[in-house]
N, C-alpha and C positions, 0 to 999 in steps of 0.2 A: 304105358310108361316109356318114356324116352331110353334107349341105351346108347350108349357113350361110342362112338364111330370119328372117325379120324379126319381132324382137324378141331375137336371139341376141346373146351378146356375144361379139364378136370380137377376135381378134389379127393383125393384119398388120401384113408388111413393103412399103414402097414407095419406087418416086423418084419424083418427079413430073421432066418436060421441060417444056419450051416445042416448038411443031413445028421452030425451029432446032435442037436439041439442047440447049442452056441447063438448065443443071438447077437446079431453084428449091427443089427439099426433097427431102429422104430423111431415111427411120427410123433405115435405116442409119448413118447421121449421129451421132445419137443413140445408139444402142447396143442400143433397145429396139424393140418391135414399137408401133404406136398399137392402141390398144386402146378399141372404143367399141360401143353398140347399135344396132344393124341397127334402121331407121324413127324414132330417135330426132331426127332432124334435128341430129348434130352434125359430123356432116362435109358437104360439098356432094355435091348430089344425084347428079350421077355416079360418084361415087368410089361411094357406096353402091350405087347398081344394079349396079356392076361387081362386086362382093363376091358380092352378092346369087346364090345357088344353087353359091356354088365348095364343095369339100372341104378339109380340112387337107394341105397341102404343095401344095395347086393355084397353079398362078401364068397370072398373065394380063394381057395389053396395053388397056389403056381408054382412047381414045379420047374426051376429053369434050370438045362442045362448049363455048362458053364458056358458053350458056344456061343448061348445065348444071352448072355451074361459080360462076363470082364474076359472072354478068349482063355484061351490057354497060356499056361505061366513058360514065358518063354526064355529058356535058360542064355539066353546071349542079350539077357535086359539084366544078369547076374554079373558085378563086378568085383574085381579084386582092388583095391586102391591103396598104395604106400601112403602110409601116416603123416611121409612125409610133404607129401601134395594137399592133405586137408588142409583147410582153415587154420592157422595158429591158436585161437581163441574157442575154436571148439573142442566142447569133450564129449566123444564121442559115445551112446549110448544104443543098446541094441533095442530096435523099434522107431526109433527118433526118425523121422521125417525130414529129409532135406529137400530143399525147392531149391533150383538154378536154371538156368537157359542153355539152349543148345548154340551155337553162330547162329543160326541162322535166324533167333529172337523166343521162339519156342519152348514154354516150361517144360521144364522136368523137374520129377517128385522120385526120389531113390527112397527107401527105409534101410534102414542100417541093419542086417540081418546077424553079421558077426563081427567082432573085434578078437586083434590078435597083438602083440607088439611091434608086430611089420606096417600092417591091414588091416582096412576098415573092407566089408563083403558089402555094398550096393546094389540092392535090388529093386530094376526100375519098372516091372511089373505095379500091376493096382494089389494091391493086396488079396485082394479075392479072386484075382485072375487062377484058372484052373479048377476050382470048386464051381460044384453045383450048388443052386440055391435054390430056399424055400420063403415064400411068401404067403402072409395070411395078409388079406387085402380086402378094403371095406371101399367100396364107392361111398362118400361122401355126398357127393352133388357134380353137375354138370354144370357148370357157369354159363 
């Protein structure tokens, strides 16, 4: 039986946990399998090695560090922003996702960690950046 090696396009099923049990995404969710290229760099690096050499209907537990994952939460992606610089029309909400550009054309995605009556706390980390994660992960098929 064929295993999945790099450059193949693949189909899987997954959950991802946190090591509390938290579950943060599943395909299952969705209805469909994710379906992406093996060395392509579109998924984080562990999820891919873990793929890496399975067969169709293979399922397996991967364990990613968070290195291997969204990096480390890097406290200088942590801002302090006067109330008075937001948006006039927003209200601000702790969680809320804001999307803007850098100069140089480049998104960015902050989440609104705290509110204060001065201060909104922006934090331009991925969410799961500094967490390890868990993946239960089904080979679907090899396309």
């Amino acid at each position: 039986m064929a295993e999945a090696k790099a450059g193949d396009t693949v189909r899987v099923h997954y959950t991802g946990t946190l090591d509390d049990g938290t579950q943060f995404d599943s395909s299952y969710d969705r209805g469909e399998p994710l379906q992406f290229t093996l060395d392509s760099s579109t998924v984080i690096p562990g999820f891919e090695k873990a793929v890496l050499g399975m067969a169709p209907s293979d399922s397996a537990i991967a364990k990613i560090p968070f290195a291997e994952a969204y990096g480390e939460h890097n406290e200088d992606l942590v801002l302090n922003v006067a109330r008075s610089e937001m948006p006039p029309n927003l209200d601000p909400q702790v969680g809320q996702r804001l999307h803007s550009h850098q100069p140089d054309g480049q998104p960015v995605t902050a989440t609104i960690t705290a509110i204060s009556d001065e201060s909104v706390t922006l934090d331009g980390n991925h969410p799961l950046a500094g967490k390890d994660l868990i993946f239960e992960i089904e080979l679907v098929e090899i396309v």
